[in-house]
N, C-alpha and C positions, 0 to 999 in steps of 0.2 A: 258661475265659474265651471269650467269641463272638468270633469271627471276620470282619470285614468285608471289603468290597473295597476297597481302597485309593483313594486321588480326592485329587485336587490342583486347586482354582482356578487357582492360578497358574500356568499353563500355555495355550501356543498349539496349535489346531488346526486342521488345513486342512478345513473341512466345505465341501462345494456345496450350497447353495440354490437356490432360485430366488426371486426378489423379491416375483413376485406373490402365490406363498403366504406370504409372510410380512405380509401385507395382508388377514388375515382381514375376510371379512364379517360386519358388526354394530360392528366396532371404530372410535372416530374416526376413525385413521389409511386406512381402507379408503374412507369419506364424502369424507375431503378429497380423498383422489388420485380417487375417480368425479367429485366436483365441478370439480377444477378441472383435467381430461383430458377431461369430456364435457359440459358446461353451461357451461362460461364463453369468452366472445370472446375471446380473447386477441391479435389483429391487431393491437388500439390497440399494442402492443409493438413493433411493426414498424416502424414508422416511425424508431425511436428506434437501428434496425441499418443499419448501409450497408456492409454486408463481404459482400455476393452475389457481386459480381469480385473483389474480394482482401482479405485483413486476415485473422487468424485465425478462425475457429469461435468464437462465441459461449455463455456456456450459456443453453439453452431457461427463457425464464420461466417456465413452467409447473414444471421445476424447481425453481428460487428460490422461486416461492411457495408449495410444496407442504411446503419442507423451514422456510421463515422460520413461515408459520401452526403445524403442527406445533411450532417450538420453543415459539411463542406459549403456543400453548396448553398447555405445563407451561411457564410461566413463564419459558423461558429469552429474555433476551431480545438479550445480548451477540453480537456477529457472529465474536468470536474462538471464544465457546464453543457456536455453531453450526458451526461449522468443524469444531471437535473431534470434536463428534456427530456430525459425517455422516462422519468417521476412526473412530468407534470402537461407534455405538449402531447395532446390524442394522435397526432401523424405519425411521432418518436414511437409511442404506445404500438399504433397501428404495426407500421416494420421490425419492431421488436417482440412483437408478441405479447405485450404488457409485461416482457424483462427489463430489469433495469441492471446493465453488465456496472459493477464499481469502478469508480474512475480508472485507477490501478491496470481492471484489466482492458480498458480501453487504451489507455498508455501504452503498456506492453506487447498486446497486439499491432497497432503499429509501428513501432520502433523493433520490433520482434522477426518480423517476417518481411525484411524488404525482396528479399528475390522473386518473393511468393505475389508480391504485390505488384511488380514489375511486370512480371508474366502475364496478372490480371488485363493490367494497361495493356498491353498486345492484343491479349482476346478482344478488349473492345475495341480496338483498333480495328482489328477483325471485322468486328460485326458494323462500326460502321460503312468501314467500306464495301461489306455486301449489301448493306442499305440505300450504297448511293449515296452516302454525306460525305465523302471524302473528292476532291475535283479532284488529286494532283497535277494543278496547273501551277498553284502560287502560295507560297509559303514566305510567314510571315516571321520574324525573328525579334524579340527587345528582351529586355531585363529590369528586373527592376531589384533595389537592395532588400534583403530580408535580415530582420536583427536574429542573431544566433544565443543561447542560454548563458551567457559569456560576459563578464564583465572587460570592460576598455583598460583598468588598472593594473589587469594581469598580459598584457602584451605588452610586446617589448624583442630587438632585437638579444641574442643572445649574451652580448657586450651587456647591455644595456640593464638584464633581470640579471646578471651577475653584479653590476653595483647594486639595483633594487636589493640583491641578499647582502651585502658587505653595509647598506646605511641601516637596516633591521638587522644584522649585527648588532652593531654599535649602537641601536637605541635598545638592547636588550641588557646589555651592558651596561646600559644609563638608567635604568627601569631596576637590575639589580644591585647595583646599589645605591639608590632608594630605599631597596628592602630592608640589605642590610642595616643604611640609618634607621629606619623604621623601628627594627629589632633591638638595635643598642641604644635608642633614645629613652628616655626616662617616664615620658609618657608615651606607652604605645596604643596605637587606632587597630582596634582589629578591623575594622571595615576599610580602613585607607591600604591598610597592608594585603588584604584581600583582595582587592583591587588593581594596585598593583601586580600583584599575584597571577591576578587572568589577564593581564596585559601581556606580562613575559611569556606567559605558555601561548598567547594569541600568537602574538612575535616567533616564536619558536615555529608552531605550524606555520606559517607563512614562509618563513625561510627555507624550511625544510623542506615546502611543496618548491619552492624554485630549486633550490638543489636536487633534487629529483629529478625535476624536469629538466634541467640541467643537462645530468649524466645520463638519462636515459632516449634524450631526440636529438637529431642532428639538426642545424640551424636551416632557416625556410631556405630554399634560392626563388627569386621571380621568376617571370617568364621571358623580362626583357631582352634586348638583346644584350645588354650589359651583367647580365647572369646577377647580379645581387640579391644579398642577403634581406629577407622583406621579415616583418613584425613577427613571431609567433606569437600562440596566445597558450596560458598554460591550462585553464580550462580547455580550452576547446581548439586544438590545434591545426584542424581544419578551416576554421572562420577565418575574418581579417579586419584587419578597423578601415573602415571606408568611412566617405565622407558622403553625405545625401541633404537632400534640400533642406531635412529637419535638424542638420548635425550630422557629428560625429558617432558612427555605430560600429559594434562588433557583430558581424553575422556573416552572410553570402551573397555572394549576386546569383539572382535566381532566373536563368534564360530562360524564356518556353517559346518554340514554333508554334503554328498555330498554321491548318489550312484554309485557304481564303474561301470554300464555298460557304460552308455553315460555321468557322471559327473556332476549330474542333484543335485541339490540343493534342499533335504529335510527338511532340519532345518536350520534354524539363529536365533539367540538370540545375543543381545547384555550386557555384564554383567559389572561392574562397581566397577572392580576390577582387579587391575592388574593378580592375580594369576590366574592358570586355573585349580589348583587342583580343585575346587568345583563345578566347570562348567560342571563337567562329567556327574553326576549323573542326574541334572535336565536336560541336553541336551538328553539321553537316554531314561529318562521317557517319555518328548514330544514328541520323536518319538514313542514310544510304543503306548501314549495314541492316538497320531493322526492316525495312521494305525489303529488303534480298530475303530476310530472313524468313518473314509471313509471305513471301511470293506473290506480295502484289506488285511488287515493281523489279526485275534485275539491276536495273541504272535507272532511277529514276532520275536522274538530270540530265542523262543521256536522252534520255524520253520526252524533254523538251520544259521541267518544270522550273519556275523563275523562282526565285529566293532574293525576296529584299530585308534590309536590315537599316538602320538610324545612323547615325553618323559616329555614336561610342562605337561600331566595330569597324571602321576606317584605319585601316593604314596601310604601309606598304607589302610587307607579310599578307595580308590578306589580299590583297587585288590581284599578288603575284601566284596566290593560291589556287583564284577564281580564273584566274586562264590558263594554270596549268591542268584545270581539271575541268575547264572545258564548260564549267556552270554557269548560266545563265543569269546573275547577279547583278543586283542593283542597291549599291551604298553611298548614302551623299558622302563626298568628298569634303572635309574639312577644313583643309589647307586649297584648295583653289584659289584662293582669293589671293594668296600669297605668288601661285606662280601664273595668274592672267595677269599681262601690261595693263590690262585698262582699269584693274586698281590699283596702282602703283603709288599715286598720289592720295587715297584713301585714306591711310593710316594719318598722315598730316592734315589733311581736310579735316579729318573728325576728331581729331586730339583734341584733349580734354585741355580746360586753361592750365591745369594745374600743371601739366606735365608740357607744355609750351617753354621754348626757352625764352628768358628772359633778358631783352638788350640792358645792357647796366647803364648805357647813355639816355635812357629815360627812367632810370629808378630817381626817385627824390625823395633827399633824407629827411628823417624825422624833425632836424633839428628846424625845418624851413615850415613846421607848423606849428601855428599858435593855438595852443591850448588853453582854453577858458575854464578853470574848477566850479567857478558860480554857477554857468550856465550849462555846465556840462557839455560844451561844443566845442570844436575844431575848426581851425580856418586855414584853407589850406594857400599854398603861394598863389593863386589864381583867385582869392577872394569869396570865393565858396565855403557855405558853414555847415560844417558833420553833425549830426547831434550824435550823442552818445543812446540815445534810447532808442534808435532805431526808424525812426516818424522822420519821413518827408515830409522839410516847411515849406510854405508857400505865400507868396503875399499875393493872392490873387484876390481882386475882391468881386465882388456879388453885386 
């Protein structure tokens, strides 16, 4: 029988590396740490530290953002299990320097500093298109929904979280006396009474948090052209409850452009509304105004660049947008079908039986079939026999 060398995964050992070799060239991880150690401003940070005379040691952003892109980009996107990775993955190791920032302050830096962060996106913006990765010939535009920190039970039009607080009223109401019985009955439950107890004060904060919210925002309007009143949410009153292939969700619809050479990501916004008709226009302008801004383009549509998008940002508003500004745009049209003659007949050709209307001069009533309970079958006026279990009979024989 052969003979192997013995090897156990599970085991610890002390190896010396060194960091920079483990940041091979050609690898992403080697791109990001050259990009954001030797091409990006990072001062705008500066401002935001005031621990030069005293306070502890901060960690270097350049850090934070070497090791948050990196999770990024495989998908990790929680701060607790970026934390983990920079304790236990040698890459995390390698661009952190063998620091491990606590979740906390990987939280707070990005939720912390969005302008700081926006800016960053520019610069590389920048650099790619001194690189040559950017065509501006064709940009690409979709969305897709993103769930927001927000529970679905806390939205509600403003009508709607005023009854929410008026039926937790009245179940606090119903919850206090309980208590009361509780207190005057003869055998008293300290546990049941307790209980009770954190029910009403649960009830109390919840009422309280809609009353607040309440008196302090003013109700959503849409974007339609009907100006209506749309859901708030009392957490998170930027979000919206959309509907998406998995269900029902509270978050955003998340746009991003993208341009066609290398797939390179010009634009994101996140918008707080399910529909994407209205998302067109302002996603269009931000690109405009940010190419004026970096001087790589004055009018970049002027300049000849195509912008397609799916058929969610279709409608009339937007097409009357796309030639009033002259953009070179390309969105399937949704409703075509509706105003070409040569489906006109369509809708009846394909209708479903169920929704077919039904002549009543061939309906035939129940009472013209004989039902058998023995055999569990039906004969209908034509002498044909139903079974009840579902099985085609046959007297064919063999």
């Amino acid at each position: 029988m052969a003979k192997y060398i013995p090897y156990d995964y599970n085991q610890n050992l002390m190896v010396v590396i060194n960091f920079q070799d483990q940041l091979q060239a050609g690898t992403f991880e080697h791109a990001l740490h050259h990009l954001v150690a030797k091409k990006l401003d990072l001062s705008i940070f500066e401002k935001a530290f005031k621990n030069d005379k005293e306070g502890r040691p901060a960690y270097d952003p350049a850090i934070l953002l070497k090791i948050i892109l990196f999770a990024y980009s495989k998908g990790i996107t929680s701060s607790r299990e970026i934390q983990w990775c920079c304790d236990t993955n040698i890459i995390f190791k390698a661009l952190s320097c063998d620091s491990v920032p606590h979740y906390t302050t990987i939280a707070s830096f990005v939720s912390g500093y969005p302008g700081q962060i926006a800016s960053l996106f520019e610069q590389i913006l920048l650099v790619c298109d001194e690189q040559g990765l950017l065509g501006h010939e064709l940009f690409a535009i979709d969305g897709c929904k993103l769930p927001s920190n927000a529970a679905k039970t806390w939205s509600g039009t403003h009508k709607e979280l005023a009854h929410k607080s008026d039926k937790l009223k009245k179940l606090i109401k119903h919850h206090m006396a309980e208590h009361q019985k509780l207190d005057q009955g003869d055998s008293y439950e300290e546990g049941q009474a307790r209980r009770v107890q954190q029910s009403i004060d649960t009830l109390n904060q919840a009422a309280d948090k809609i009353e607040d919210f309440l008196e302090n925002n003013e109700p959503r309007i849409g974007h339609g052209k009907r100006q209506q009143e749309v859901k708030s949410n009392i957490t998170d009153n930027d979000s919206a409850k959309m509907t998406t292939s998995k269900g029902t969700i509270q978050g955003y619809n998340g746009v991003a452009t993208v341009d066609k050479k290398h797939q390179i990501v010009i634009d994101a916004q996140a918008f707080g509304e399910g529909s994407e008709h209205h998302t067109l226009q302002p996603v269009l302008e931000a690109i405009k105004e940010r190419y004026k801004r970096l001087n790589i383009n004055e009018d970049i549509y002027a300049a000849g660049a195509i912008v397609t998008a799916d058929t969610g940002f279709a409608n009339e508003d937007n097409m009357a947008y796309l030639h009033s500004k002259g953009i070179d745009g390309y969105i399937p049209d949704n409703q075509f079908r509706s105003r070409d003659p040569k489906f006109d007949q369509q809708k009846e050709k394909h209708k479903r039986p169920s929704q077919a209307k039904v002549d009543a001069s061939h309906v035939i009533s129940a009472s013209e079939f004989n039902f058998d309970p023995i055999t569990l079958s039906c004969q209908c006026p034509a002498g044909k026999t139903l079974h009840a279990d579902g099985t085609k009979k046959t007297n064919r024989v063999i």
